[in-house]
N, C-alpha and C positions, 0 to 999 in steps of 0.2 A: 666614674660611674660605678654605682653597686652593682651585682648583678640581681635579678630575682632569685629567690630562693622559696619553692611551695614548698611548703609546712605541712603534712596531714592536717598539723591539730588544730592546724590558723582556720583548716576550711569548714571546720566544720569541731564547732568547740563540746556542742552536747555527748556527743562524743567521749568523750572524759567519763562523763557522769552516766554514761548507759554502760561504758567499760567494768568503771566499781559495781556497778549494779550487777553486772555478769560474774564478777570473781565474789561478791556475796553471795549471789545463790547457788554458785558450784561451791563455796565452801559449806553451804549450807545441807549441799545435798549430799558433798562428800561424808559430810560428820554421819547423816542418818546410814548411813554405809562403813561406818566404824574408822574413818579419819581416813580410810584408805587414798595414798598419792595418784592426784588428777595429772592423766596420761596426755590427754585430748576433750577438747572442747566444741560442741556442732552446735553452732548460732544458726538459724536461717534467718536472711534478711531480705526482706520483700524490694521489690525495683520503687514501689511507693510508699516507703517506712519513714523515708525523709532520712537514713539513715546513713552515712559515707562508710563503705566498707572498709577502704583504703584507710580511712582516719580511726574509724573502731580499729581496727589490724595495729595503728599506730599506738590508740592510748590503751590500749590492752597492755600490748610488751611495756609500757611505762606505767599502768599500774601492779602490775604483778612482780614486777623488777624486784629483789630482793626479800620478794613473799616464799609461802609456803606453796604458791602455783607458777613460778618462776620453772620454764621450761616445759611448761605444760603449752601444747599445739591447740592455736586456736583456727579450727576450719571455720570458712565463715560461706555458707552455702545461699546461694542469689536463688530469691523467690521470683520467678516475672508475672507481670500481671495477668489476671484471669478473669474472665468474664464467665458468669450461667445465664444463659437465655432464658427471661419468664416465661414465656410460650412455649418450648419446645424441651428446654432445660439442659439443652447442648451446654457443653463447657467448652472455652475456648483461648488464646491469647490473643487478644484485640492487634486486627492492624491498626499502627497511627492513634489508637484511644478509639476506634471507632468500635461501639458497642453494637452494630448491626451483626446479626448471627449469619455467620455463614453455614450453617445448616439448613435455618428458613429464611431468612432476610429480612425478620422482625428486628426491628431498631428496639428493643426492650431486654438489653444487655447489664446486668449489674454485678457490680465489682465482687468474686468470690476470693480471691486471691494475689497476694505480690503486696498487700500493706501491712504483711505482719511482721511482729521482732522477738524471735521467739530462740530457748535454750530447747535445743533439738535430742542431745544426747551428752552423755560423761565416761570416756574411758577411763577406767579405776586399775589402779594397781591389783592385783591378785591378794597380796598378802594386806593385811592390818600394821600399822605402825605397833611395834617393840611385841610381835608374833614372828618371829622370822619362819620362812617356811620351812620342810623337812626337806632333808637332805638324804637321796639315794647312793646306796655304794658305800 
């Protein structure tokens, strides 16, 4: 008998393609910041983005593998979800999906937060590539 083996990438294959799509717009943001080397990487990812964090984690280190962002930490920060109440305008984390407010107890709760997929932040190197910085002493 085999045994099972889970795969991040099997569970979740889009995954891949929001990967490349992350390491293009941090390269992209690097350049407008003078090519400076990307230190850390802040994704927030909502609890309903549809998005496998475990599997983004996975096809990240496999697309940056032998790139110019190869060792660059990618934090991947959990959005939960959030409700504003129409009536009252409380914000809150729904128990169970239930949109009832517990501030008034109006069922008129809709979705403020927890389905986005978003580049949060970029730690950059200090120096520019082929500036070396000044040396004291």
């Amino acid at each position: 008998m085999v045994p099972s083996v889970r795969c991040p990438l099997f569970q979740g294959i889009h995954e891949l393609s929001i990967a490349e799509s992350i390491a293009d717009s941090v390269r992209q943001h690097a350049a407008l910041r003078g090519g400076r080397r990307v230190r850390r990487i802040g994704v927030r990812v909502g609890d309903t983005s549809g998005v496998n964090a475990e599997a983004l984690d996975f096809c990240f280190a496999i697309v940056v593998r032998g790139t110019d962002l190869e060792g660059a930490a990618l934090d991947l920060e959990r959005v939960p979800v959030r409700f504003r109440c129409e009536a009252c305008g409380h914000e809150f984390e729904p128990a169970e999906f239930d949109p009832r407010c517990p501030a008034c107890g109006v069922e008129r709760g809709r979705l403020s937060g927890g389905d986005e997929l978003s580049l949060a932040y970029l730690e950059l190197d200090d120096e520019e590539p082929g500036r070396p910085g000044e040396t004291t002493g």
